[in-house]
Backbone as XML, in Angstrom:
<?xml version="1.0"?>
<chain id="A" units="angstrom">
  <residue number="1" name="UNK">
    <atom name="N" x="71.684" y="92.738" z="-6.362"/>
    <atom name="CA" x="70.252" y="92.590" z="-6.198"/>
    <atom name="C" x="69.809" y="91.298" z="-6.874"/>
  </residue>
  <residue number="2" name="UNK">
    <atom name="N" x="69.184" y="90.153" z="-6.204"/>
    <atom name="CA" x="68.625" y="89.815" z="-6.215"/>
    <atom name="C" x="66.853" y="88.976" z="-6.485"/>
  </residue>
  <residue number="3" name="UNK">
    <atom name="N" x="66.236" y="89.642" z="-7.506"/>
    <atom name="CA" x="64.705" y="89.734" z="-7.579"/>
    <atom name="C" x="64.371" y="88.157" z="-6.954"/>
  </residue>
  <residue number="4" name="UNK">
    <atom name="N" x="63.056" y="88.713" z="-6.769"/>
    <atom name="CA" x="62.563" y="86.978" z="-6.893"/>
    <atom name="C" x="61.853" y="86.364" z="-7.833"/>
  </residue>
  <residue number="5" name="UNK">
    <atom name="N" x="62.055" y="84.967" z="-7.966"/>
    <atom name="CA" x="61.562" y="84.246" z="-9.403"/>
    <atom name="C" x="60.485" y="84.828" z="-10.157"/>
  </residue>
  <residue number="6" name="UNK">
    <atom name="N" x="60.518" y="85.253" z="-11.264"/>
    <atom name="CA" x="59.140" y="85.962" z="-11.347"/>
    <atom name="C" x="58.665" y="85.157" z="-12.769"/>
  </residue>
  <residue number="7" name="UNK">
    <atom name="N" x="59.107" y="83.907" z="-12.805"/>
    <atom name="CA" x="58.188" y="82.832" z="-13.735"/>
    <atom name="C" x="58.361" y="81.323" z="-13.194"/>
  </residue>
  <residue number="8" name="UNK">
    <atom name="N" x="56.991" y="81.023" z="-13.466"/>
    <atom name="CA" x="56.923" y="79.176" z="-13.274"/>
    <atom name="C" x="56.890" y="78.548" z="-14.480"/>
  </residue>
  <residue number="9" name="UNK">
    <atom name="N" x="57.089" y="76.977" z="-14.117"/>
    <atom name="CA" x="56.473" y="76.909" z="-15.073"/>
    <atom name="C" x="55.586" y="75.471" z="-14.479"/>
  </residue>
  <residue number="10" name="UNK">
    <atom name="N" x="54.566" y="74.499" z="-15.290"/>
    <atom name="CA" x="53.633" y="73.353" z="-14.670"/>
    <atom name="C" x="52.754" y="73.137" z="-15.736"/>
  </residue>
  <residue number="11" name="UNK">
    <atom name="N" x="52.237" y="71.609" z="-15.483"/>
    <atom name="CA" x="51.640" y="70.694" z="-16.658"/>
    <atom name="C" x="50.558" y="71.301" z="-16.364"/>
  </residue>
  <residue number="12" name="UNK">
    <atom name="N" x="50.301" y="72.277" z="-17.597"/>
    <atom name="CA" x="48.498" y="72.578" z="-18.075"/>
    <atom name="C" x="47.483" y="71.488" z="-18.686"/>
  </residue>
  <residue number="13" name="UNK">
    <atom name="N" x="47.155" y="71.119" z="-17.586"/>
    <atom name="CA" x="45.949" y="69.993" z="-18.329"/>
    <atom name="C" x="45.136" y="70.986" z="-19.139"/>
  </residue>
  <residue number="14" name="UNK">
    <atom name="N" x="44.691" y="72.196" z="-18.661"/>
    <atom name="CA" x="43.659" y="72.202" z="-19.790"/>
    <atom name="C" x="44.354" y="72.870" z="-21.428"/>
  </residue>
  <residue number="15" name="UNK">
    <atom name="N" x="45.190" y="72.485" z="-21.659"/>
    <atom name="CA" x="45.860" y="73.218" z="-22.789"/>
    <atom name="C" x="46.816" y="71.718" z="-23.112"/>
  </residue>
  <residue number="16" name="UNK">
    <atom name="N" x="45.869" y="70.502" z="-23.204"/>
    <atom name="CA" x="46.313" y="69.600" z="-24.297"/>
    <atom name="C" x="47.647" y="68.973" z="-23.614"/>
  </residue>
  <residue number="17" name="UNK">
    <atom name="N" x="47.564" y="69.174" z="-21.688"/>
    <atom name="CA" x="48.649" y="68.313" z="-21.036"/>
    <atom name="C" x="50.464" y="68.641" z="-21.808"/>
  </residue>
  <residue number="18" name="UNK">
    <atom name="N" x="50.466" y="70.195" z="-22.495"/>
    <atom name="CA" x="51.483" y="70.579" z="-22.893"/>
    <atom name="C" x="51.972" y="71.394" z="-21.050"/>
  </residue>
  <residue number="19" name="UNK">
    <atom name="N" x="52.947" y="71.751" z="-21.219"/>
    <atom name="CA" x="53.730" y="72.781" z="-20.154"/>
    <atom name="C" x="53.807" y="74.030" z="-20.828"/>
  </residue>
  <residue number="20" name="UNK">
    <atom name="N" x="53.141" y="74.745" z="-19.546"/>
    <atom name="CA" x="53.291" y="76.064" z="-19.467"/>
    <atom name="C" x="54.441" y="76.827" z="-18.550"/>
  </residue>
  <residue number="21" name="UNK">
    <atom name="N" x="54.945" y="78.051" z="-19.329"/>
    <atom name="CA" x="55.735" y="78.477" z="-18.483"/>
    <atom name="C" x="55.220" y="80.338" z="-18.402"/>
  </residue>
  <residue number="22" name="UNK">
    <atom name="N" x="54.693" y="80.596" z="-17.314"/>
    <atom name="CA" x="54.070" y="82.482" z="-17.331"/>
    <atom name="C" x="54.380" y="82.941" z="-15.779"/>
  </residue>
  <residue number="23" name="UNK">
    <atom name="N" x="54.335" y="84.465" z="-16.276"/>
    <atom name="CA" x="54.686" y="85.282" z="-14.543"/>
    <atom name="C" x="53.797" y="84.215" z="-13.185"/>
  </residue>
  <residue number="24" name="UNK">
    <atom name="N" x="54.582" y="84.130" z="-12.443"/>
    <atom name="CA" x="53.934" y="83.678" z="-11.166"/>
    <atom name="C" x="52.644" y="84.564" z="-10.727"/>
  </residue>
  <residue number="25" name="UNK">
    <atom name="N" x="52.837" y="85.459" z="-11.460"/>
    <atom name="CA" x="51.367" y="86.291" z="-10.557"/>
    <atom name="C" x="50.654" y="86.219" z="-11.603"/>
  </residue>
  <residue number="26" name="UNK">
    <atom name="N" x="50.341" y="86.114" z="-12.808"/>
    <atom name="CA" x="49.658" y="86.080" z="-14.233"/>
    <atom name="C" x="48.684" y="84.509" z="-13.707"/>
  </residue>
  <residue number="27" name="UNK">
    <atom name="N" x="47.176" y="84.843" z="-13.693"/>
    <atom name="CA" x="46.419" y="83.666" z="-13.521"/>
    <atom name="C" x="45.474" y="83.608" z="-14.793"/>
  </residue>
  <residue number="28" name="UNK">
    <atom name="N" x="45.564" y="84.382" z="-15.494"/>
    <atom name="CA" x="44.979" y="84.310" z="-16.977"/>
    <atom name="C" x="44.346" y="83.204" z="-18.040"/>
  </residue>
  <residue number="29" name="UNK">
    <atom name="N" x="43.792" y="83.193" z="-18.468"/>
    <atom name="CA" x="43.523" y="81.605" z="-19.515"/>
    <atom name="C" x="44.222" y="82.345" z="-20.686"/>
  </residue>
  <residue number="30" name="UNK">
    <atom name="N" x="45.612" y="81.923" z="-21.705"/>
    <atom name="CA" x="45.475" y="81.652" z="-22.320"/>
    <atom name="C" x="47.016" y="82.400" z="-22.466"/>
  </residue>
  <residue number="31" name="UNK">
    <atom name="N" x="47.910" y="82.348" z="-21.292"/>
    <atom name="CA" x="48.775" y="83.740" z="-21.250"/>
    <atom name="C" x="50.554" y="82.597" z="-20.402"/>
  </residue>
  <residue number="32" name="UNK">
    <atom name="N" x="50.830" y="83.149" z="-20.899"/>
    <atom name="CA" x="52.339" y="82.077" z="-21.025"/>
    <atom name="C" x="52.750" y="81.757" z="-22.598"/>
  </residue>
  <residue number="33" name="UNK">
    <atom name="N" x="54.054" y="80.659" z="-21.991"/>
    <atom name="CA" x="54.402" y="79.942" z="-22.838"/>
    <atom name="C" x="53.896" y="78.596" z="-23.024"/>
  </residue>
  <residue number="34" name="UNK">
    <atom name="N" x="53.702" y="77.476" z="-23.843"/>
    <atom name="CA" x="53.359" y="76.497" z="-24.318"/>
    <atom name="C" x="54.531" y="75.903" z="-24.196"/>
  </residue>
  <residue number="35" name="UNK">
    <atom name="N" x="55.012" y="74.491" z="-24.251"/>
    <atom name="CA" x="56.351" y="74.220" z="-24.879"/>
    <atom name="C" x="55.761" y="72.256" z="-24.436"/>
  </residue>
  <residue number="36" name="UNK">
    <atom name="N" x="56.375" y="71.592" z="-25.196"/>
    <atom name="CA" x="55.732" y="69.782" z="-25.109"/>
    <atom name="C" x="56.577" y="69.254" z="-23.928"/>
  </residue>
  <residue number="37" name="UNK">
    <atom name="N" x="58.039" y="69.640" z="-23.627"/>
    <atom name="CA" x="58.579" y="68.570" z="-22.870"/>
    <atom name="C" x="58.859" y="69.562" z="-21.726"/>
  </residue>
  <residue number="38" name="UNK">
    <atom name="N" x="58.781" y="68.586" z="-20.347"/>
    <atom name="CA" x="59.318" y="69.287" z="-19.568"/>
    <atom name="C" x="60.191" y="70.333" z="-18.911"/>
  </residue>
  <residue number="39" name="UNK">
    <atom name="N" x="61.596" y="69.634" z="-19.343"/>
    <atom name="CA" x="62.856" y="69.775" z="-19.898"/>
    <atom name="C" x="62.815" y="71.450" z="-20.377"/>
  </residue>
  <residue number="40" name="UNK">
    <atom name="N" x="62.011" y="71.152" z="-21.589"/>
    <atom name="CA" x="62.150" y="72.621" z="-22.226"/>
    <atom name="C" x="61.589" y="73.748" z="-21.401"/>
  </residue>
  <residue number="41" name="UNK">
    <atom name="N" x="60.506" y="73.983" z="-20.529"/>
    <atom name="CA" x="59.712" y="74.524" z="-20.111"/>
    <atom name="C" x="60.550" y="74.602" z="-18.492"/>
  </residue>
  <residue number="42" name="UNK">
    <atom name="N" x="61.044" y="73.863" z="-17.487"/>
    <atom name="CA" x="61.736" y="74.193" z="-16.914"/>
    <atom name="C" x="63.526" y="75.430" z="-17.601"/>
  </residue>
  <residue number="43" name="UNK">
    <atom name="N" x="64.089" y="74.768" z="-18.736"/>
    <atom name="CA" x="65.099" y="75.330" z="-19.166"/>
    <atom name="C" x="64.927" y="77.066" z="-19.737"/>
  </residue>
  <residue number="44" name="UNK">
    <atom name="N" x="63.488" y="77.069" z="-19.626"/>
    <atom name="CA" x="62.770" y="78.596" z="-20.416"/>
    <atom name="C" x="62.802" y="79.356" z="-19.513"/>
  </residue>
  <residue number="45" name="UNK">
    <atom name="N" x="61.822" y="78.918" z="-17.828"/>
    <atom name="CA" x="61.460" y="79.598" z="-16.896"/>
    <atom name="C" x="62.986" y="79.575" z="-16.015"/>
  </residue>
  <residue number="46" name="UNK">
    <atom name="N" x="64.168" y="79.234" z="-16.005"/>
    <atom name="CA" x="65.245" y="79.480" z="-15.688"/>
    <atom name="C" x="66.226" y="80.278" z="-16.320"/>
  </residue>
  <residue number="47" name="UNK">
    <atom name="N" x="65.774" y="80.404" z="-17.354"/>
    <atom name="CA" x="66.224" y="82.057" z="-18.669"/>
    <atom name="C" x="65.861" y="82.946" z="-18.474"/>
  </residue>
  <residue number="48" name="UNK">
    <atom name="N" x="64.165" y="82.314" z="-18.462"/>
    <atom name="CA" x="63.682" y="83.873" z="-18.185"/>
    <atom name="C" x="63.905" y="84.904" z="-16.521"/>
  </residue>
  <residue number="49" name="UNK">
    <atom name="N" x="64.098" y="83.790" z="-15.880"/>
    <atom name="CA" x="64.323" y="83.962" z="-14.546"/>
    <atom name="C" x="65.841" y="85.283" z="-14.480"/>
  </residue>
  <residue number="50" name="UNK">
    <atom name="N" x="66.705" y="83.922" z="-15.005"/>
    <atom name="CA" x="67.878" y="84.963" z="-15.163"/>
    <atom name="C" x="68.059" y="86.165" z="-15.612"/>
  </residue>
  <residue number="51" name="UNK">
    <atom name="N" x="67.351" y="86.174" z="-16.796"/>
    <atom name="CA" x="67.331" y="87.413" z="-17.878"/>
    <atom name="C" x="66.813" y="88.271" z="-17.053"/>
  </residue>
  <residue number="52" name="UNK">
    <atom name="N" x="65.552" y="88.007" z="-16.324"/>
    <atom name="CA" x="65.538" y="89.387" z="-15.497"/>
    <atom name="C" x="66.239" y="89.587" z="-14.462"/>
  </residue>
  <residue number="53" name="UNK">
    <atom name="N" x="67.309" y="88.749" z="-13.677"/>
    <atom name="CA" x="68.152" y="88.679" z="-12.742"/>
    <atom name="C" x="68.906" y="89.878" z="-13.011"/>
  </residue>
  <residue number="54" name="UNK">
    <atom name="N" x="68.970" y="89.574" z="-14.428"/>
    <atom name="CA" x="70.502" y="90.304" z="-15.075"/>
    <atom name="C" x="70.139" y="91.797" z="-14.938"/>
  </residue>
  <residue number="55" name="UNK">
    <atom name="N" x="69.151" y="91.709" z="-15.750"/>
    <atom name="CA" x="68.172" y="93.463" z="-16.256"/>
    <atom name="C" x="68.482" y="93.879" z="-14.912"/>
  </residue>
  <residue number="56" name="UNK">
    <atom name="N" x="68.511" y="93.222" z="-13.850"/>
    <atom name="CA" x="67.972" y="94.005" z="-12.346"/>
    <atom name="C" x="69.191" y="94.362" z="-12.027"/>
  </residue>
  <residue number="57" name="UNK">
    <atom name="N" x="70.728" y="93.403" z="-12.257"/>
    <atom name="CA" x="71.823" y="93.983" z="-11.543"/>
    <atom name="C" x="72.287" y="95.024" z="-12.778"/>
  </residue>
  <residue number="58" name="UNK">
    <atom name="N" x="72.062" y="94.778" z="-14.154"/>
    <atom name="CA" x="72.661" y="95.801" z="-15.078"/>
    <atom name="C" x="71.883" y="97.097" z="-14.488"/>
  </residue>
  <residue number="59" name="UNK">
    <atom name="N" x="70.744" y="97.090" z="-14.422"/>
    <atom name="CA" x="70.246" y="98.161" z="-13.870"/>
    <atom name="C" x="71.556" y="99.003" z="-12.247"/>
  </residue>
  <residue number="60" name="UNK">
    <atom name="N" x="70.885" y="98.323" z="-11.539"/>
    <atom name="CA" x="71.797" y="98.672" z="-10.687"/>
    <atom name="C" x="73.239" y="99.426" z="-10.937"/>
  </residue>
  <residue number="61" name="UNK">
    <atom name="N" x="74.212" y="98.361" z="-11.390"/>
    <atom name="CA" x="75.787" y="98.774" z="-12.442"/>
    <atom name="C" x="75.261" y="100.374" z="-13.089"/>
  </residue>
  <residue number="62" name="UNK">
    <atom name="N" x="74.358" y="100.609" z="-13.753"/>
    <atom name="CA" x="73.788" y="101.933" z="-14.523"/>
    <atom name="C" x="73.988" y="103.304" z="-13.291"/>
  </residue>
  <residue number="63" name="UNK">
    <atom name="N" x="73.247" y="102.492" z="-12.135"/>
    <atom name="CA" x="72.877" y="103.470" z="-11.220"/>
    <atom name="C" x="74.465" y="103.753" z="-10.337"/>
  </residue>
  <residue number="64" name="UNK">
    <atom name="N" x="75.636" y="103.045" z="-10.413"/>
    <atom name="CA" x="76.585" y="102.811" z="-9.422"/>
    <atom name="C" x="76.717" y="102.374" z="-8.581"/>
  </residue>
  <residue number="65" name="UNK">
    <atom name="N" x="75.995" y="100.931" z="-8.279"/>
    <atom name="CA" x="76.109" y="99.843" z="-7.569"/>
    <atom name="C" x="76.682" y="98.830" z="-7.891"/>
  </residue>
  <residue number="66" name="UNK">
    <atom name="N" x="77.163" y="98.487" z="-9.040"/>
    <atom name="CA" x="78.100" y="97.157" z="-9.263"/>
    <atom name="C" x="79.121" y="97.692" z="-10.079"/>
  </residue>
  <residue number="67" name="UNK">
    <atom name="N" x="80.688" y="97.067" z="-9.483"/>
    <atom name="CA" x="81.859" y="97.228" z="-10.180"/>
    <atom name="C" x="81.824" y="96.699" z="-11.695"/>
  </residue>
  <residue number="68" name="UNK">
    <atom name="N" x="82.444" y="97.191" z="-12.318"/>
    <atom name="CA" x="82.666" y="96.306" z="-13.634"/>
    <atom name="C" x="82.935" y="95.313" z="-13.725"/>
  </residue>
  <residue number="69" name="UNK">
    <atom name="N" x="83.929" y="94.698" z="-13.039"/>
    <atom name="CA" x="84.070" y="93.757" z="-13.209"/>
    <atom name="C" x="83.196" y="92.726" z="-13.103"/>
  </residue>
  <residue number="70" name="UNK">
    <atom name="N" x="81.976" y="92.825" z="-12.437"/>
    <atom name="CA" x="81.053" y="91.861" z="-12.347"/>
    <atom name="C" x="80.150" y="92.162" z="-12.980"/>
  </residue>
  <residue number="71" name="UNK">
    <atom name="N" x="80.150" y="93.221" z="-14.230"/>
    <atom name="CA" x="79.005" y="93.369" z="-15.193"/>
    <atom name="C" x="79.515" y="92.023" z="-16.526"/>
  </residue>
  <residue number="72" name="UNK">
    <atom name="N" x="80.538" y="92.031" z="-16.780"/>
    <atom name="CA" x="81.168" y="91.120" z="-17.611"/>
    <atom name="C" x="80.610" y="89.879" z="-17.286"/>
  </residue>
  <residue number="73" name="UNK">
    <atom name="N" x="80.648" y="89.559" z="-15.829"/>
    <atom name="CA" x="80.217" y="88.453" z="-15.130"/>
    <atom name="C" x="79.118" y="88.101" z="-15.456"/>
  </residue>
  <residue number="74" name="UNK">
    <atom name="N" x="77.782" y="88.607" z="-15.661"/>
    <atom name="CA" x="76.642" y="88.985" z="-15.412"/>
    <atom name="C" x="76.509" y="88.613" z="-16.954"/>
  </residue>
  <residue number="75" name="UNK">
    <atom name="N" x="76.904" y="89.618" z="-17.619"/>
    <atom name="CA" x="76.568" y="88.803" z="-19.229"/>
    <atom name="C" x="77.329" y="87.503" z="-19.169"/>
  </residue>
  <residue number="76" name="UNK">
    <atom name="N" x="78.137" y="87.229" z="-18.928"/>
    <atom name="CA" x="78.959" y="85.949" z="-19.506"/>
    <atom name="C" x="77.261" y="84.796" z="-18.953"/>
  </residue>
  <residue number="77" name="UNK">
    <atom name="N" x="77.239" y="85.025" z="-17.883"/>
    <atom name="CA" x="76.142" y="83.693" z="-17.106"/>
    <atom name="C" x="74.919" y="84.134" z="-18.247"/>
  </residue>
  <residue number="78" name="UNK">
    <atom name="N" x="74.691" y="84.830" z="-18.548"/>
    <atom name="CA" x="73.357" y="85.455" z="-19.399"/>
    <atom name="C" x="73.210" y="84.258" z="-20.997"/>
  </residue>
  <residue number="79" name="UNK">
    <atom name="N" x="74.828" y="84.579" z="-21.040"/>
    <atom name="CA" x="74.967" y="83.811" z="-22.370"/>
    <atom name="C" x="74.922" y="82.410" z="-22.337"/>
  </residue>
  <residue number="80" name="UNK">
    <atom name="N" x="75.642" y="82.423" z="-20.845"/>
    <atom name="CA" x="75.866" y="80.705" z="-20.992"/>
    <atom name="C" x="74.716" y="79.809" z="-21.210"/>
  </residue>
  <residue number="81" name="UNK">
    <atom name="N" x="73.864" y="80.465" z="-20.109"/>
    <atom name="CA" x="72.451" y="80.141" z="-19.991"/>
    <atom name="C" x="71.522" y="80.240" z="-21.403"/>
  </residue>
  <residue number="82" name="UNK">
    <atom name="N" x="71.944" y="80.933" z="-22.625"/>
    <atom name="CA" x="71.162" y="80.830" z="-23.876"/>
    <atom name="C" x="72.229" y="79.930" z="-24.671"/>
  </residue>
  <residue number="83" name="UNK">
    <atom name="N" x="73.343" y="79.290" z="-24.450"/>
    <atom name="CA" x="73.986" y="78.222" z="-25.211"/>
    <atom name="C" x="75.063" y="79.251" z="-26.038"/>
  </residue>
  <residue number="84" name="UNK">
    <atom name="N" x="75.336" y="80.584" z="-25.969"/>
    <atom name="CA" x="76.059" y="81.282" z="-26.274"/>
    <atom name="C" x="77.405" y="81.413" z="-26.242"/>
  </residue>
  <residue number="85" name="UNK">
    <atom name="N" x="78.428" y="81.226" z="-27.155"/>
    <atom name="CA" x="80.169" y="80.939" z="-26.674"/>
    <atom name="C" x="80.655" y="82.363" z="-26.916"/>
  </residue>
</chain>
């Protein structure tokens, strides 16, 4: 399984031209992440992206839809993606 992206991220002018990164459906004032460089704020909303990628297939694996062997899989990319050895 699959989800779909369920964070952006884009230059908030009104919050001091920092980058925000919050749920795609969240239109809120004041609700996200903050972060100064691009870089960082793309590298967040591609974590967070994953992280729930993961939640969704571990879920699944729980229910008896994914072999083991690709639960290992699943964390290993989880980690890589937080700089984790």
């Amino acid at each position: 399984m699959t989800p779909e992206p369920t964070f952006e991220c884009f230059r908030d002018t009104s919050y001091y031209d920092m980058w925000c990164v919050r749920p795609i459906a969240n239109r809120e004032f004041g609700q996200g992440f903050h972060v100064v460089r691009q870089e960082e704020a793309e590298r967040l909303r591609d974590v967070l992206n994953l992280a729930l990628e993961t939640v969704a297939d571990l879920r699944e694996y729980v229910d008896g839809g994914i072999p083991d062997d690709d639960t290992s899989d699943l964390l290993m990319r989880l980690y890589a993606s937080l700089g984790v050895k």
